[in-house]
C-alpha positions as CSV (number, residue, x, y, z in Angstrom):
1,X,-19.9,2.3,1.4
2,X,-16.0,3.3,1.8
3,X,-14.3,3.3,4.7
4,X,-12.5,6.0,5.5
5,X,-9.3,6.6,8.0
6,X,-7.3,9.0,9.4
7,X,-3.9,9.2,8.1
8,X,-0.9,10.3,10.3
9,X,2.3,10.6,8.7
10,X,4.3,10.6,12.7
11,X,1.8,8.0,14.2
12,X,1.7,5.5,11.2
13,X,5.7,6.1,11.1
14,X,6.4,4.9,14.6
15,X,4.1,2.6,14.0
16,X,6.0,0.8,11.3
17,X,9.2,0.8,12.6
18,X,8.3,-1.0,15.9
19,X,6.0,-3.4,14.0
20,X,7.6,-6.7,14.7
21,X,10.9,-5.7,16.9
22,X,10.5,-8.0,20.6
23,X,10.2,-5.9,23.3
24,X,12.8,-7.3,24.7
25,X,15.9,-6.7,23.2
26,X,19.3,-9.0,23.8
27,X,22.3,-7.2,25.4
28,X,25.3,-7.7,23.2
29,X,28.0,-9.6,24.8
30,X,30.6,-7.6,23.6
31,X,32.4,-4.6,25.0
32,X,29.7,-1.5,25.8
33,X,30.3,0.3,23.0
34,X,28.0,3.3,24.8
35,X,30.3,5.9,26.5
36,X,30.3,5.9,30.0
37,X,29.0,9.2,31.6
38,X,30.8,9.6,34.8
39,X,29.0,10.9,37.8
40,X,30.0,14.7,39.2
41,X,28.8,16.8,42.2
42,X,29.3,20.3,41.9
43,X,29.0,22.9,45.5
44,X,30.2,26.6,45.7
45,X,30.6,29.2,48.5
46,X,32.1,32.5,48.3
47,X,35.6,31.9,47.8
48,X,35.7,28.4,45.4
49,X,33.8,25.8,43.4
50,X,33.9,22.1,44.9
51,X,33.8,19.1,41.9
52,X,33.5,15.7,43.4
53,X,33.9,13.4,40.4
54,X,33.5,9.2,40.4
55,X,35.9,7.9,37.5
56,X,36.8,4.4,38.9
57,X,39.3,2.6,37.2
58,X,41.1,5.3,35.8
59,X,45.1,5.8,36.8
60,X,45.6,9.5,37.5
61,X,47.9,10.1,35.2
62,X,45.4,9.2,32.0
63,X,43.1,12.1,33.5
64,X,43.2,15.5,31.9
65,X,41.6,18.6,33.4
66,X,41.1,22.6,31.5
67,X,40.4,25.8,32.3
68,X,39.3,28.3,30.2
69,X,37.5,31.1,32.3
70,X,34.6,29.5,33.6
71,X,34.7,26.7,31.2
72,X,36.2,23.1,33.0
73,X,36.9,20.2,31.0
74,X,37.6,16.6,32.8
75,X,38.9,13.7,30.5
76,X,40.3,10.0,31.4
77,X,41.1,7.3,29.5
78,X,39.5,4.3,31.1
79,X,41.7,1.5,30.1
80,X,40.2,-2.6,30.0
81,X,43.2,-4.9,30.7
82,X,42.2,-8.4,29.8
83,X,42.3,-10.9,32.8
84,X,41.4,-14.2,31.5
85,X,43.6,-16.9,32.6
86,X,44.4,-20.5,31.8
87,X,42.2,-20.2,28.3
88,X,39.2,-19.3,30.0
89,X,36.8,-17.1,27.4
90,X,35.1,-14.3,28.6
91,X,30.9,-15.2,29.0
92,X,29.6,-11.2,28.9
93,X,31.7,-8.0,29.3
94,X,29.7,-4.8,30.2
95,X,32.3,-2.6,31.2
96,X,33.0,0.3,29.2
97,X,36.5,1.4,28.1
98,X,37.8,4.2,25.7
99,X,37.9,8.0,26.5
100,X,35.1,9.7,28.8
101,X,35.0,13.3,29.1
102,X,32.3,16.1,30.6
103,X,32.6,19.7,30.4
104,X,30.4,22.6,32.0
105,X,30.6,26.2,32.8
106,X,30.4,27.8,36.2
107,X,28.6,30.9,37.3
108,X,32.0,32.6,37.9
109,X,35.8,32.5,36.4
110,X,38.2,30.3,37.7
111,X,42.1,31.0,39.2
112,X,43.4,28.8,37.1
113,X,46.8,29.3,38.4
114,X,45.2,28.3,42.1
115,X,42.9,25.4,40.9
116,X,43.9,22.0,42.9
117,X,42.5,18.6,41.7
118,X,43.8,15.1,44.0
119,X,42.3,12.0,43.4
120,X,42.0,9.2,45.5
121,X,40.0,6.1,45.8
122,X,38.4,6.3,42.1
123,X,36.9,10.0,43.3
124,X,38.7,13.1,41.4
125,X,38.6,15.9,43.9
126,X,38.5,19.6,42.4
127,X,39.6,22.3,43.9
128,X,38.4,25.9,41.6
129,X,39.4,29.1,44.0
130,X,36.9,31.8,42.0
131,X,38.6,35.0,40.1
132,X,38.1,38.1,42.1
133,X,36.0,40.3,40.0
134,X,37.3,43.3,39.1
135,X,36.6,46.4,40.4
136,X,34.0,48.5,38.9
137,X,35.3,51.8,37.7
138,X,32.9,55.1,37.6
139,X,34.2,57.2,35.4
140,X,33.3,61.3,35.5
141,X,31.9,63.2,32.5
142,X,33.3,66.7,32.4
């Protein structure tokens, strides 16, 4: 008698490409070569947007904010200084450095020309005023 299976061209794929990896896999001791995604809160009322955003490590003059309408863009480059003294060697490094950035659009256009960021304490403070939208003109058919 033959036996018969089932074949499954996705099952029988994953299959064979975790067939003998550990489940454990070793952290590279080098440099995180994933970019960082820094963490931003984001609060409105009626008159501005509020961005709260944690880039630690960052000098304020490497960070780089734009507006385009409703579009913001927030860029640093986080820098890695080595600080091993006295020929020490470095054991594992898990700190991330190169360029971050995030972008995202908000429900309203921004005053560009009024926007405010300050940044203290590794937090990047944003202040967005909102556009006033313009009036609404009826117009009369005659």
């Amino acid at each position: 008698m033959v036996n018969m299976t089932r074949f499954d061209p996705l099952e029988n794929a994953f299959e064979n490409l975790v067939r003998g990896i550990p489940m454990w896999m070793p952290v590279p001791e080098t440099r995180a070569s994933v970019p960082m995604q820094f963490r931003m809160d984001v609060t409105e009322n009626d008159k501005e947007y509020q961005v709260l955003a944690e880039l630690p490590g960052v000098r304020k003059d490497e960070i780089s904010i734009t507006i385009n309408g409703n579009q913001v863009a927030v860029s640093a480059e986080v820098k890695h200084e080595k600080d091993v003294k006295n020929g020490g060697t470095v054991l594992r490094a898990e700190r991330y450095y190169g360029k971050v950035q995030r972008s995202f659009a908000l429900g309203q256009e921004v005053d560009e020309v009024a926007a405010q960021a300050k940044y203290n304490d590794g937090v990047l403070e944003l202040t967005l005023p909102k556009k006033a939208a313009a009036a609404t003109k009826k117009v009369a058919v005659h």
